[in-house]
C-alpha positions in Angstrom: 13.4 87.5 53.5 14.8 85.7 56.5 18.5 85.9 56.9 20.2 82.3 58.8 21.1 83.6 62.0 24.4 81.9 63.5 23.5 79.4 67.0 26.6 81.2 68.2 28.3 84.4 67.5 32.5 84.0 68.3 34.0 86.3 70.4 37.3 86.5 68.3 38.5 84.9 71.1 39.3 80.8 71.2 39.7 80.3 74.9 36.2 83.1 75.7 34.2 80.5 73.3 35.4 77.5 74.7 34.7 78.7 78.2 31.0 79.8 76.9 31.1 76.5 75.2 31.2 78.0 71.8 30.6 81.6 72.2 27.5 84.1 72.6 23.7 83.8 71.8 23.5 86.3 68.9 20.9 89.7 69.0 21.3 89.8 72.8 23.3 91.9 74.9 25.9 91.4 77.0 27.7 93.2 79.5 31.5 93.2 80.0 33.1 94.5 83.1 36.4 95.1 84.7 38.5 97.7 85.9 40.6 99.9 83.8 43.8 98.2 82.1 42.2 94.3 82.2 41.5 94.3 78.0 37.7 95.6 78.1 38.5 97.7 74.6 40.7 94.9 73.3 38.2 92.5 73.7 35.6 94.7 72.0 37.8 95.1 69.1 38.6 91.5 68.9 34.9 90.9 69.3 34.3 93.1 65.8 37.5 92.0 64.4 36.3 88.7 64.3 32.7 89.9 62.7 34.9 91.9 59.8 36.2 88.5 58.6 32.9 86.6 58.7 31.5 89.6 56.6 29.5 90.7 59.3 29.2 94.7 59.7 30.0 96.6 62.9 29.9 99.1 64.9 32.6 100.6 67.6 30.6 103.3 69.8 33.2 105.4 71.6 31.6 108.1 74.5 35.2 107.4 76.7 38.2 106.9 73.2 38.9 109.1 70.5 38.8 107.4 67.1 42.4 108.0 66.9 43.1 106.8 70.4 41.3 103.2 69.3 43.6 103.2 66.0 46.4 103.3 68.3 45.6 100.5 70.9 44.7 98.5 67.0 48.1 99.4 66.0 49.5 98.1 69.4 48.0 94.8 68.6 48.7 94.7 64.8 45.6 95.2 63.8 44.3 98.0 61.0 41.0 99.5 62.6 40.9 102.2 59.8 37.9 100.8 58.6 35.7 99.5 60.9 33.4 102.0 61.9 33.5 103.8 64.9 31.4 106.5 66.2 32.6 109.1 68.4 29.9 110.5 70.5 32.5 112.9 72.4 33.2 115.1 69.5 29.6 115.9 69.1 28.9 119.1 70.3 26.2 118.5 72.2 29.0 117.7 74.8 31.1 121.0 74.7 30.1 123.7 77.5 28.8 126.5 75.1 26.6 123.9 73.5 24.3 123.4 76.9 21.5 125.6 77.2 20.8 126.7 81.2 17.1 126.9 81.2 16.9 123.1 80.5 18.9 120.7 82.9 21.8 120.6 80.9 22.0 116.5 81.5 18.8 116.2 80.0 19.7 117.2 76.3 23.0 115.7 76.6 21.5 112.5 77.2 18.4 112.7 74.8 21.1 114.0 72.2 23.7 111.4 72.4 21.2 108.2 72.8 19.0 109.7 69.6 22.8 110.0 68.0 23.4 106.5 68.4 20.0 105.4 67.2 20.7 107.3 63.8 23.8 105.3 63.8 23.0 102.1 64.2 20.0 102.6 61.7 22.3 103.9 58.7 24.7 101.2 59.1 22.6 98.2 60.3 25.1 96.6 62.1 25.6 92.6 63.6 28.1 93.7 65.8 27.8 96.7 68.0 30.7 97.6 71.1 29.2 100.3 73.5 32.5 102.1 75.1 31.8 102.8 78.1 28.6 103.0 80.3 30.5 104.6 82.8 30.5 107.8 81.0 26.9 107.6 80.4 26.2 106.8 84.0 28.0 110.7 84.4 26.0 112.0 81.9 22.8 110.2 83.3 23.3 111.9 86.7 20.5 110.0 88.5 20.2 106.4 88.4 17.0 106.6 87.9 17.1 108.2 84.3 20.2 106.3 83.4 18.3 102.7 83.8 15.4 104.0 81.4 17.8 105.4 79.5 19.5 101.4 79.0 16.3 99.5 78.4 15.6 102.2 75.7 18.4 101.4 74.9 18.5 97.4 75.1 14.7 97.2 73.4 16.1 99.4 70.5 19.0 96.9 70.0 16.7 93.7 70.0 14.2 95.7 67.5 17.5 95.6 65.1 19.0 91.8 65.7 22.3 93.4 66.9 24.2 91.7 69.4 25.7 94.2 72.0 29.1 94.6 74.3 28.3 97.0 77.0 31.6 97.6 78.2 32.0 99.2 81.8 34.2 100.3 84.0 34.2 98.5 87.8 34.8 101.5 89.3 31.4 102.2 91.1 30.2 99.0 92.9 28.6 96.2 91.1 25.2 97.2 89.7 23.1 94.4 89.8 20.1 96.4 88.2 22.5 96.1 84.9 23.4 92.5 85.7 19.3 91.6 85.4 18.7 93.9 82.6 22.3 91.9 80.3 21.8 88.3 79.1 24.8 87.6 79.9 27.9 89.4 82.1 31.7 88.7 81.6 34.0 90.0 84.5 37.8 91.0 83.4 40.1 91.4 86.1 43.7 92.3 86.8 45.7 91.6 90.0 48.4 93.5 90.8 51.1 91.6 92.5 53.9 92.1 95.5 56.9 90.9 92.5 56.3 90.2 88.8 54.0 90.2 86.3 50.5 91.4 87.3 47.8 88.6 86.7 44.6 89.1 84.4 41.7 86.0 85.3 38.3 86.6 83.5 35.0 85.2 85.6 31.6 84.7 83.7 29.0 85.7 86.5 25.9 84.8 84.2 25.2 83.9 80.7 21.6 82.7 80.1 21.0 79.3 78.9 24.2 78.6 78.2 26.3 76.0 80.3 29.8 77.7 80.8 32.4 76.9 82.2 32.2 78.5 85.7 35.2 80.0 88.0 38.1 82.4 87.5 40.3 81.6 83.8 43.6 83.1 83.6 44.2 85.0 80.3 47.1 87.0 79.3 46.7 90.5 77.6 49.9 91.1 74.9 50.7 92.0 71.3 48.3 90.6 69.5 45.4 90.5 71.9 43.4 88.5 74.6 45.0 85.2 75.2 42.1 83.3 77.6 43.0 79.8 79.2 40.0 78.2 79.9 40.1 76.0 83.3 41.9 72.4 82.8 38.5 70.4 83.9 40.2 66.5 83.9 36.8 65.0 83.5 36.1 66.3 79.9 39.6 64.3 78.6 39.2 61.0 79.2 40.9 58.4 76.9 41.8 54.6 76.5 45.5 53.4 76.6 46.8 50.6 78.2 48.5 50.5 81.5 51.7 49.2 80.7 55.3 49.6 83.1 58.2 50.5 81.2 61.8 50.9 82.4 63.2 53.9 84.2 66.5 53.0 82.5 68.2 52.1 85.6 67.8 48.0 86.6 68.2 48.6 90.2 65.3 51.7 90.3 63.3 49.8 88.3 63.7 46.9 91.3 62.7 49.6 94.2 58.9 50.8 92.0 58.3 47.2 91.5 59.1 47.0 88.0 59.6 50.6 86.5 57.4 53.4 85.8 53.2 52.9 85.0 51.9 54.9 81.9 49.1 57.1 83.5 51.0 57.6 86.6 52.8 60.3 88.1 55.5 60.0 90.7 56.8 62.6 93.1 60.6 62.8 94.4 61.2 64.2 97.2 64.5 65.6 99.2 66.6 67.9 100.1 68.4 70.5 97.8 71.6 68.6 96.1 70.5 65.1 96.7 69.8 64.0 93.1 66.1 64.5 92.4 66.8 66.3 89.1 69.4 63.7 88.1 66.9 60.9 88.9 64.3 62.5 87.0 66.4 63.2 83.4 67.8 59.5 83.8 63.7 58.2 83.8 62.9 60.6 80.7 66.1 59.5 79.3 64.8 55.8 79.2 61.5 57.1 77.3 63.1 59.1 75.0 65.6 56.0 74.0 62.0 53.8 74.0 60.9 56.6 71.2 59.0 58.8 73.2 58.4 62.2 73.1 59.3 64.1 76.1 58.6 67.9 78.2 60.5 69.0 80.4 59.9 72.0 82.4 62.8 73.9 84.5 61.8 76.4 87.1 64.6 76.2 88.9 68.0 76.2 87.6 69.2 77.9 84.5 69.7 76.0 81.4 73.5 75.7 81.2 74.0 74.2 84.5 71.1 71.7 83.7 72.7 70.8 80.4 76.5 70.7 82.0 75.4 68.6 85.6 74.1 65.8 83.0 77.1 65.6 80.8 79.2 65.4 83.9 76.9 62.4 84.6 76.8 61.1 81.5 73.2 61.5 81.0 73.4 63.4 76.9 69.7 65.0 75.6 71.2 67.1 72.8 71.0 64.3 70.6 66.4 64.2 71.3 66.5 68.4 71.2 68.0 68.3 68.1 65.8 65.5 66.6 62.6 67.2 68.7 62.1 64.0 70.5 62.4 66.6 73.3 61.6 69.9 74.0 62.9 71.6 77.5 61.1 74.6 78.9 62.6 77.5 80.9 59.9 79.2 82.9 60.0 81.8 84.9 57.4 81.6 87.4 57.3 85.6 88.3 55.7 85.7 84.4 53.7 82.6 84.2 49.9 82.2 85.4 48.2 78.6 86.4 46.0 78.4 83.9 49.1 79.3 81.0 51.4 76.5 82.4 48.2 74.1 82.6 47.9 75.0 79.0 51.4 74.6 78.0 51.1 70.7 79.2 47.5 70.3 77.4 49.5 71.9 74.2 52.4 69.3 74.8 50.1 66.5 75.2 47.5 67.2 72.6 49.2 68.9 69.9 52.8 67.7 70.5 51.9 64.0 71.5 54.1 64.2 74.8 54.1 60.8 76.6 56.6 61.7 79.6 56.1 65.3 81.4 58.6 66.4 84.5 58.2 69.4 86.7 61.4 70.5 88.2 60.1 71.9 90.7 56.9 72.4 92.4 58.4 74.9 94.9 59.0 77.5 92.3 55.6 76.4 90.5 54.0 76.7 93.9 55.7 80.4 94.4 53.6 81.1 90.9 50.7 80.2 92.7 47.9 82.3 94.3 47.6 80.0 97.3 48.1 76.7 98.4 44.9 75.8 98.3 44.5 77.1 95.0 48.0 74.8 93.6 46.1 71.6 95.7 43.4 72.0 93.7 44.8 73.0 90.2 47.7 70.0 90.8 44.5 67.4 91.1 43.4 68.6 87.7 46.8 68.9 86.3 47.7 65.8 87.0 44.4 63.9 86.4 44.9 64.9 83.2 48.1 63.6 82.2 47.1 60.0 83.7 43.9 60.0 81.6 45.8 60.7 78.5 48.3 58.1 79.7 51.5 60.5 80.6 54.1 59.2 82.4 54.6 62.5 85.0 57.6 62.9 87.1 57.3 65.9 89.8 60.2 67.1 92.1 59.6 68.7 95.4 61.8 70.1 97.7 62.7 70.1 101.1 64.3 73.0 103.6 66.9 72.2 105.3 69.8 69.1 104.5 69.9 67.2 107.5 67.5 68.3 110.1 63.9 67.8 110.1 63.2 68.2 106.7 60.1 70.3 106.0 57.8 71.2 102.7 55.8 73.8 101.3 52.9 71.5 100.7 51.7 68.6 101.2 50.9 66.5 97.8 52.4 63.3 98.4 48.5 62.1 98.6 48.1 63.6 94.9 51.1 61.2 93.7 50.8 57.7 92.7 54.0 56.6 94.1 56.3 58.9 96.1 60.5 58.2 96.2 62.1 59.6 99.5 65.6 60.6 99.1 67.3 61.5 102.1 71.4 62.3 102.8 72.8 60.4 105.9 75.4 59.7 107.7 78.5 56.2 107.8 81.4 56.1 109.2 81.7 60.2 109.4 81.0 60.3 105.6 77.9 62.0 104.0 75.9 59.2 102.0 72.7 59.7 99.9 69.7 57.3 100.7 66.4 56.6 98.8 63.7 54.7 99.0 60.3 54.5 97.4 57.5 54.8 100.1 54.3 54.5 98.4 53.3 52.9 95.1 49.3 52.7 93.9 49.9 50.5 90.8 52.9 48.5 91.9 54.1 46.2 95.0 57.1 48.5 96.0 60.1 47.4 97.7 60.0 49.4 100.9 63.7 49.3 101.7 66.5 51.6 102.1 69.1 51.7 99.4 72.4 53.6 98.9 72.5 56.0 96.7 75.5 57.4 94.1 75.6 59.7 91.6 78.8 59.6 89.3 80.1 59.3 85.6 77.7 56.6 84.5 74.7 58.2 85.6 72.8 56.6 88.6 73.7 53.5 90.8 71.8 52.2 93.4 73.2 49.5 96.4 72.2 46.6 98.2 69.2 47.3 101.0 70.5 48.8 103.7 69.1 47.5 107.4 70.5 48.8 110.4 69.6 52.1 109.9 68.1 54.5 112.9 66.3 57.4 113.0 65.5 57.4 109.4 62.0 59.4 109.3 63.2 61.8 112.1 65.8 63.4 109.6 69.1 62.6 111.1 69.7 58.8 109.9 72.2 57.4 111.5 73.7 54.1 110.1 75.0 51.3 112.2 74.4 48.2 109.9 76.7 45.6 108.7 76.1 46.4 105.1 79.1 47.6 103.3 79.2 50.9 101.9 79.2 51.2 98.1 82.9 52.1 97.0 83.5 55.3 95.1 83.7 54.5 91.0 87.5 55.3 90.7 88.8 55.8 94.5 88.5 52.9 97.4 87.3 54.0 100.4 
């Protein structure tokens, strides 16, 4: 009798199978490596986890945990292990000291012992499933590479002879060994990065995986109560989608005037300026027009704590209690010490998929860019991020900022060529008075005015003046007015 064997065996982990592009061949075996503390014996458990609720038997082969060590990291999870199997090779006494006998090499019988052990095993249970923990320990016991590769393809042909599908797990603490990489169908790498200030970062690589077409490069993944979390690699090009390409207001007449009619679904714009100029007031009056339209809005905060957000609007009469409290909107505090890439590119898939966000703003890519491994790295996942949200029709609003307030104003990064329109804001000086400035340099979709404009931020929100000409010295960071247009008057004072 032939029993249906599955195309593809899940890992017990969502993110792992969508990276393998549904999860592992089944009856092969599979190496998984990393250095101590990235998940190995996590994902191994989630691996037979999974198999216990599909009714599939299996088998947890311990040479490097006690049984009631493995309960324990279970237990850190949530998870009752009690009864999946689990075979604990160093309690046999083939191991202890007495045991060896000293006219034999005493690696020789240890080895014969503990591979004929796990043979017995695996034939009285018959398992699907089997986790091998760890090879590192039988690479000690092995002594000479030599005897410890036979000692594997014994161990590899007995496997396939029983239609189990194997985790090797191993340790990276040797160098790489390629002989093992040949030998596994498939080998995922686990790694954990320690870092100079917060959390450490966990990314998992798959280095081969025959006949499968994975998805390649590093995936963050997150290790916590309750398992492996993996986040597979935003790749744009897989989410395409129809919408139409339709401006709608910013909810300011005048703004709307300077992007040559508003704000383009499937667009994202970038304001930059200095710190205090009004990019973050800019940005919640544009979400605040899509939220009155009926949208649904994200909003994520790096940089400021949430009371002064919330307080800085209702000074400016700009209210988004009323869309929290009706979930129109949701506002997310993030602390970029804790958060990885690939978790905050998932967040905005989450937001757009599953929550049916239409208007995403990043306040600001400085901190996000901190989060970051390198700028090459934040280029490069920004293009993905970003092609995303105009494929599924986002409107996207990103702040950057700039050092310094009045001198030559400098960025982290460069990704004005990543935007589809970019708004300058830029404080200058009249008449010995501090003034803010902004103008929209660059627009893909619309015919952008390309004027200067005053800028003023007071109790009704937003108001932008006439064009202002006469200025000089405008892109060298120090504008100095000495036009003939008049100044806009403070609302409540004449100046």
């Amino acid at each position: 009798m032939t029993h249906h064997v599955p195309d593809r065996l899940s890992t017990g982990i969502p993110g792992l199978d969508d990276i393998l592009a549904g999860g592992l061949t089944p009856q092969r075996l599979y190496l998984v490596e990393g250095s101590p503390g990235a998940g190995k014996t996590t994902l191994g458990l989630q691996f037979l986890l999974e198999g216990r609720a599909k009714g599939e038997q299996g088998l947890y082969i311990t040479l490097s945990e006690t049984t009631e060590e493995l309960i324990a990291v279970g237990q850190s999870h949530g998870w009752d292990i009690t009864d999946l199997p689990i075979f604990e090779l160093a309690s046999d006494g083939e191991l202890e000291p007495e045991a060896q006998q000293s006219v034999f090499h005493p690696s020789e019988i240890e080895l014969g012992e503990t591979t004929r052990n796990v043979m017995n095993r695996v034939d009285a249970l018959r398992p699907v499933r089997v986790v091998f923990d760890s090879l590192s320990e039988m690479r000690l016991l092995a002594q000479n590479p030599l005897r410890y590769r036979r000692q594997i393809l014994a161990l590899k042909q007995f496997f396939s002879a029983r239609d189990c599908t194997v985790l090797l797990l191993d340790d990276k603490t040797s160098h790489s060994d390629q002989h093992l990489h040949s030998i596994a169908h498939g080998v995922i790498s686990l790694e954990q990065i320690a870092r100079e200030y917060g959390k450490e970062r966990r990314r998992a690589n798959i280095i081969k995986m025959r006949g499968v077409r994975y998805r390649g490069g590093y995936h963050d993944y997150t290790l916590d109560t309750g398992g492996i979390t993996m986040y597979p690699r935003l790749v744009a090009a897989e989410h395409m989608s129809d919408f139409a390409a339709s401006i709608s207001s910013s909810g300011n007449a005048e703004f709307d005037v300077l992007l040559g009619g508003g704000l383009v679904r499937g667009t994202n714009t970038l304001i930059v300026g200095p710190s205090g100029i009004g990019k973050t007031t800019l940005t919640t009056r544009c979400m605040l027009g899509a939220l009155e339209r009926g949208e649904l809005a994200d909003y994520y905060l790096f940089d400021e704590g949430l009371g002064t957000f919330f307080a800085r609007n209702s000074q400016l009469g700009l209210e988004l209690r009323p869309f929290i409290d009706n979930k129109q909107l949701c506002i997310h505090h993030i602390d970029p010490a804790e958060l990885s890439p690939g978790e905050f590119a998932q967040k905005l898939r989450n937001a757009v998929d599953q929550r049916g966000s239409r208007f995403i703003a990043v306040d600001s890519l400085n901190a996000y860019l901190q989060a970051m491994p390198g700028e090459q790295y934040l280029i490069l996942q920004m293009h993905e991020m970003l092609s995303f949200l105009n494929q599924q029709g986002v409107t996207t609003m990103m702040i950057l900022g700039q050092h310094g307030i009045m001198a030559e104003a400098r960025t982290d990064v460069d990704l004005s060529y990543l935007s589809d329109t970019t708004v300058l804001m830029r404080f200058f000086e009249a008449n010995g008075k501090i003034r803010r400035a902004i103008s929209v340099i660059k627009s893909r979709t619309t015919q952008n005015a390309l004027t200067i404009h005053e800028l003023q931020l007071d109790q009704g929100g937003i108001r932008i003046g006439d064009p202002l000409v006469g200025f000089e010295g405008v892109l060298t960071g120090i504008p100095n007015y000495r036009g003939g247009t008049p100044m806009m008057m403070q609302a409540g004072n004449a100046d």
